[in-house]
PyMOL CGO cylinders between C-alpha atoms (Angstrom):
from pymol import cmd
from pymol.cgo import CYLINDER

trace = [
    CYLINDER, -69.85, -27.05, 14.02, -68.77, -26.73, 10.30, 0.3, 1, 1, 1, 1, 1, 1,
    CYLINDER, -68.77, -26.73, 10.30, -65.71, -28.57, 9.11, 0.3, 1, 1, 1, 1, 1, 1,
    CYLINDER, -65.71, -28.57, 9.11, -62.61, -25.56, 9.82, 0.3, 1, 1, 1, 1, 1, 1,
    CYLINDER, -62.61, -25.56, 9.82, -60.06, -25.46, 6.53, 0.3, 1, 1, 1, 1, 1, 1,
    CYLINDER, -60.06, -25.46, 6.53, -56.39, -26.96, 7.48, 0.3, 1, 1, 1, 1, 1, 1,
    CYLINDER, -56.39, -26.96, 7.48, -53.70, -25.02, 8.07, 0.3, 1, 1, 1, 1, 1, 1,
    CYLINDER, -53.70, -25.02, 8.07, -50.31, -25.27, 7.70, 0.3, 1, 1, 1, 1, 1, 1,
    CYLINDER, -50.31, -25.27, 7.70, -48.40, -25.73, 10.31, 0.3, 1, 1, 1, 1, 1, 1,
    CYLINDER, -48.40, -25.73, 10.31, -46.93, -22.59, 10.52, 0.3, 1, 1, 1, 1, 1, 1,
    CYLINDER, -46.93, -22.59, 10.52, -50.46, -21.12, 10.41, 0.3, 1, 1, 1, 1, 1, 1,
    CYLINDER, -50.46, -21.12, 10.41, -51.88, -22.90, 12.93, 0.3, 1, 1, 1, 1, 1, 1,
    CYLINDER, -51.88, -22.90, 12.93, -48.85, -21.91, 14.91, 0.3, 1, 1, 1, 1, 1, 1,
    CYLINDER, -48.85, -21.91, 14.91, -49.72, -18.27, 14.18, 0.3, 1, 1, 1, 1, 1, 1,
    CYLINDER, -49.72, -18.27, 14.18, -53.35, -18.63, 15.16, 0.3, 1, 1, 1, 1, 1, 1,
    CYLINDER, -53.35, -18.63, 15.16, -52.73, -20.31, 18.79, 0.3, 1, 1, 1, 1, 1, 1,
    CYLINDER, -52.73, -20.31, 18.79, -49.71, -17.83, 19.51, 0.3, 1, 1, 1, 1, 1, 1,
    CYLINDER, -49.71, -17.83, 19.51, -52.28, -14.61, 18.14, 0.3, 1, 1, 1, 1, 1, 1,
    CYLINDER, -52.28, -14.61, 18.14, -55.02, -15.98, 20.58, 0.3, 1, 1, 1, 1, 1, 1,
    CYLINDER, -55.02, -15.98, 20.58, -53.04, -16.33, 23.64, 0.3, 1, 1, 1, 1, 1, 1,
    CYLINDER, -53.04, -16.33, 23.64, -50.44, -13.13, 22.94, 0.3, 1, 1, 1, 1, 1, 1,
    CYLINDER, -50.44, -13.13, 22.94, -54.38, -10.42, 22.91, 0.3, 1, 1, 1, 1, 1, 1,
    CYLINDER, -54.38, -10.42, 22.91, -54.29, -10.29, 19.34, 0.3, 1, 1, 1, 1, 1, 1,
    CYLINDER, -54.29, -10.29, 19.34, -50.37, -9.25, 19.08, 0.3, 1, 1, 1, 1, 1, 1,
    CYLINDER, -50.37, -9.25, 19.08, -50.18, -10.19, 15.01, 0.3, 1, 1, 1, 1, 1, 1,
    CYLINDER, -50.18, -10.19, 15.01, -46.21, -9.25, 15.23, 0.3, 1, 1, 1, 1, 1, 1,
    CYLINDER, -46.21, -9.25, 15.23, -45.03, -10.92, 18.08, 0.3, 1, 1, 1, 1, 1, 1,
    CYLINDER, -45.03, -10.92, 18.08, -47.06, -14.35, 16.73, 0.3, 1, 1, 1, 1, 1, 1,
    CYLINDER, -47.06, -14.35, 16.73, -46.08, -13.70, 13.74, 0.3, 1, 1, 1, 1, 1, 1,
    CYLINDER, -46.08, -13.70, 13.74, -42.23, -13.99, 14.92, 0.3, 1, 1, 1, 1, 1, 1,
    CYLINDER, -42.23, -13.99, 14.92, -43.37, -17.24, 17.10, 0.3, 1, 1, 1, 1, 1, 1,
    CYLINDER, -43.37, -17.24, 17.10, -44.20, -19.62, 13.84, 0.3, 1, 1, 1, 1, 1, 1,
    CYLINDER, -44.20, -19.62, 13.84, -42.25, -17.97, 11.16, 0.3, 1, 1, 1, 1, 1, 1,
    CYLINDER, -42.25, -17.97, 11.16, -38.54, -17.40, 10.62, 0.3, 1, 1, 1, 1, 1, 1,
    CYLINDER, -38.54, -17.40, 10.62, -38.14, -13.69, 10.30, 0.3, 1, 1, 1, 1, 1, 1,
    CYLINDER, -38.14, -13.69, 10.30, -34.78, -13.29, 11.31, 0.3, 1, 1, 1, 1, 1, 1,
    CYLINDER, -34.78, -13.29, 11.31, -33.22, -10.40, 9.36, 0.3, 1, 1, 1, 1, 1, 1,
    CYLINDER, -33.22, -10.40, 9.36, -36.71, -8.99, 8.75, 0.3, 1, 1, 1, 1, 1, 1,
    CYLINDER, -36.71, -8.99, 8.75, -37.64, -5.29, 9.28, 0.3, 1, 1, 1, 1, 1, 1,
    CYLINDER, -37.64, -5.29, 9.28, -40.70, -4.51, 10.91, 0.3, 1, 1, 1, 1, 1, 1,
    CYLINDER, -40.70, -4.51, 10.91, -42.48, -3.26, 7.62, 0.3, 1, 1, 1, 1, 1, 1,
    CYLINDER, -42.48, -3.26, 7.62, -41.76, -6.42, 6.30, 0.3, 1, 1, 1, 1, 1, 1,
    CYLINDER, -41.76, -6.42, 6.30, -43.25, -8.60, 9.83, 0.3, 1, 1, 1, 1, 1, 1,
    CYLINDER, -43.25, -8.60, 9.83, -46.05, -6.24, 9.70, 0.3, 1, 1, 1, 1, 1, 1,
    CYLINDER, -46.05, -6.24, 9.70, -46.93, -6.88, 5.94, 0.3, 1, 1, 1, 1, 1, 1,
    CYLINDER, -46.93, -6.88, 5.94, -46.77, -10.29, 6.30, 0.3, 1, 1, 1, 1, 1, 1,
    CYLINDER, -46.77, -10.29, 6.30, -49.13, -10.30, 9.49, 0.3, 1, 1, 1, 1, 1, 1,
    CYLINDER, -49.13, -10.30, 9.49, -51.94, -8.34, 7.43, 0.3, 1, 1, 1, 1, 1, 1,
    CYLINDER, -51.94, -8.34, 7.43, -51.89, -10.97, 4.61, 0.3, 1, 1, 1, 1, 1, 1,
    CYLINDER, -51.89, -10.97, 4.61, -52.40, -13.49, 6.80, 0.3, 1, 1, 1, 1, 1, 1,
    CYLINDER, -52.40, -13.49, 6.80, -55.35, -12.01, 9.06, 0.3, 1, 1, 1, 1, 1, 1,
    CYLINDER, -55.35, -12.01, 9.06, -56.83, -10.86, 5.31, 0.3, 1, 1, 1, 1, 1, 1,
    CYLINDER, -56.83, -10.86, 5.31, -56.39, -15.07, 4.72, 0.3, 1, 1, 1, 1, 1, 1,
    CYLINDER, -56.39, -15.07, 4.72, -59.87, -16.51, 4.63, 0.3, 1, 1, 1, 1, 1, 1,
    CYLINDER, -59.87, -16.51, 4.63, -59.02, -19.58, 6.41, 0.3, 1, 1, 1, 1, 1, 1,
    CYLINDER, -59.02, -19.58, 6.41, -57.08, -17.80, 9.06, 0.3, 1, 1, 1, 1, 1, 1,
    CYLINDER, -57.08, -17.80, 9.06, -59.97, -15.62, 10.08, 0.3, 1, 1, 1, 1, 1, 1,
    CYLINDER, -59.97, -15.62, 10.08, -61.96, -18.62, 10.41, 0.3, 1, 1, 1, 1, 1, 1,
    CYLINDER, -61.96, -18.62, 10.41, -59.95, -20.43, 12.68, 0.3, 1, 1, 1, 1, 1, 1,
    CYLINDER, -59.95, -20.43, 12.68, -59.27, -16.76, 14.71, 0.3, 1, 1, 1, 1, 1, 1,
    CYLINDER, -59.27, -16.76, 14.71, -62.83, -16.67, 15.34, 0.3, 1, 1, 1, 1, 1, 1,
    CYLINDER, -62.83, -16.67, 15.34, -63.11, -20.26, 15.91, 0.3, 1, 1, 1, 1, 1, 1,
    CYLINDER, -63.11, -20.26, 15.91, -60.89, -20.09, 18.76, 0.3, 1, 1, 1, 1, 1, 1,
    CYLINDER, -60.89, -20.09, 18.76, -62.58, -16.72, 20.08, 0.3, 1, 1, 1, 1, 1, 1,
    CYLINDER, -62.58, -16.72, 20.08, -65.79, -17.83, 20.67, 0.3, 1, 1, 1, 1, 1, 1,
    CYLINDER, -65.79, -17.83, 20.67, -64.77, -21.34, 21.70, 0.3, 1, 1, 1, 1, 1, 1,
    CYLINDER, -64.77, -21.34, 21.70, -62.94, -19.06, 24.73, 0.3, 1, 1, 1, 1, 1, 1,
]
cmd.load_cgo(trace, "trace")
């Protein structure tokens, strides 16, 4: 298996909580980050930069197959 880039730990937080929640970017998104006083635009903005994030898609698919 090819080395996997680190994460932060918020981002690793985010990837576990995605896998286990079917994929619900929002909802894991609220898990590892503080969003309190966020809108929903705002959670849901922040969840597409991160699935765009090279190193999160990695470890997304990582943890997909390794299902």
């Amino acid at each position: 298996m090819a080395d996997l880039p680190t994460l932060t730990d918020k981002q690793q937080q985010f990837v576990l909580r995605y896998a286990i929640n079917g994929n619900n970017g929002a909802e894991a998104y609220r898990f590892a980050y503080d969003c309190k006083g966020s809108n929903e635009a705002t959670i849901n903005s922040e969840v597409n930069k991160l699935l765009k994030n090279p190193k999160i898609t990695l470890r997304s698919e990582e943890r997909r197959v390794g299902k």
